[in-house]
C-alpha angles and dihedrals in degrees: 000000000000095000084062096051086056096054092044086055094043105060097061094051085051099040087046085050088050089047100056092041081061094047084050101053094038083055103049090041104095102233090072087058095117094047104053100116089060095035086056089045087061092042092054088044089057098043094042082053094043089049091042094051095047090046087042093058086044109053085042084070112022097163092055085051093045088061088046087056084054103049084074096058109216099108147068112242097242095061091049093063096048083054095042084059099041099034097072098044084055098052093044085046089051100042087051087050089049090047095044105025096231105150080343100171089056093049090052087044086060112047088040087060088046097051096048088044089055094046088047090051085039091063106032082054085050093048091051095050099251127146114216129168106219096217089218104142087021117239092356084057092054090081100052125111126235096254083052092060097046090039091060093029083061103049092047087049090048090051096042087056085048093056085038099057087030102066100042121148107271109268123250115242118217117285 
């Protein structure tokens, strides 16, 4: 039974990571040139929802992410909890900036920094041989190998740093 609950979990989080390699790569062809804008703007509303679903299982069972924090044993405890509370509301608050754009280039700052805090820990627990579950996606993520996490971690992060450079401030020509 639970087995079933955490497939059914894990297809719309592949299907929403599908979803935003093909937006990617629709964005960056050449024939959607004239469409980027919009192109970018679908590729915000499905980060900001990424982000928001994953906030959104974690802050439903803070305690069971609190233990995830700890897996990777950097930590005190009672930092982890405290993270455990506060994480999840800022990624919720950062993919609804994303979808909203609502102090959108400190939502994606954020996240940006969280993603490539999480890849860093990732791989100093792998390099110490320890096995972690990341508690991403809550219970469809526990599954996952190693090369899945950073896998997806990566191409949040790549997308992140394409919004990111995307969406500049406009450079000054010469005077």
């Amino acid at each position: 039974m639970a087995q079933v609950a955490q497939m059914k979990i894990f297809w719309p989080v592949f299907a929403a990571v599908l979803a935003a390699a093909a937006v990617i790569a629709l964005v960056s062809s050449k024939r959607f040139t004239d469409n980027t804008k919009v192109g970018w703007r679908i590729v915000d509303v499905i980060l900001g929802g990424i982000f928001i679903y994953a906030g959104a299982i974690k802050a439903l069972d803070p305690i069971q992410f609190a233990n995830d924090i700890d897996n990777y044993k950097t930590l005190p405890w009672f930092i982890s909890v405290r993270l455990a509370f506060y994480l999840p509301w800022l990624e919720i608050f950062c993919g609804l900036a994303l979808v909203f754009r609502f102090l959108y280039r400190g939502g994606l700052s954020i996240l940006t920094a969280l993603i490539l805090i999480f890849v860093g820990a990732t791989i100093a627990a792998k390099a110490r041989g320890l096995d972690i579950t990341c508690g991403c996606f809550g219970h469809a993520s526990k599954n996952w190998s190693f090369t899945q996490h950073i896998a997806l971690d990566l191409l949040l992060l790549a997308a992140l740093l394409a919004l990111y450079i995307s969406n500049r401030a406009p450079q000054c020509e010469d005077l």
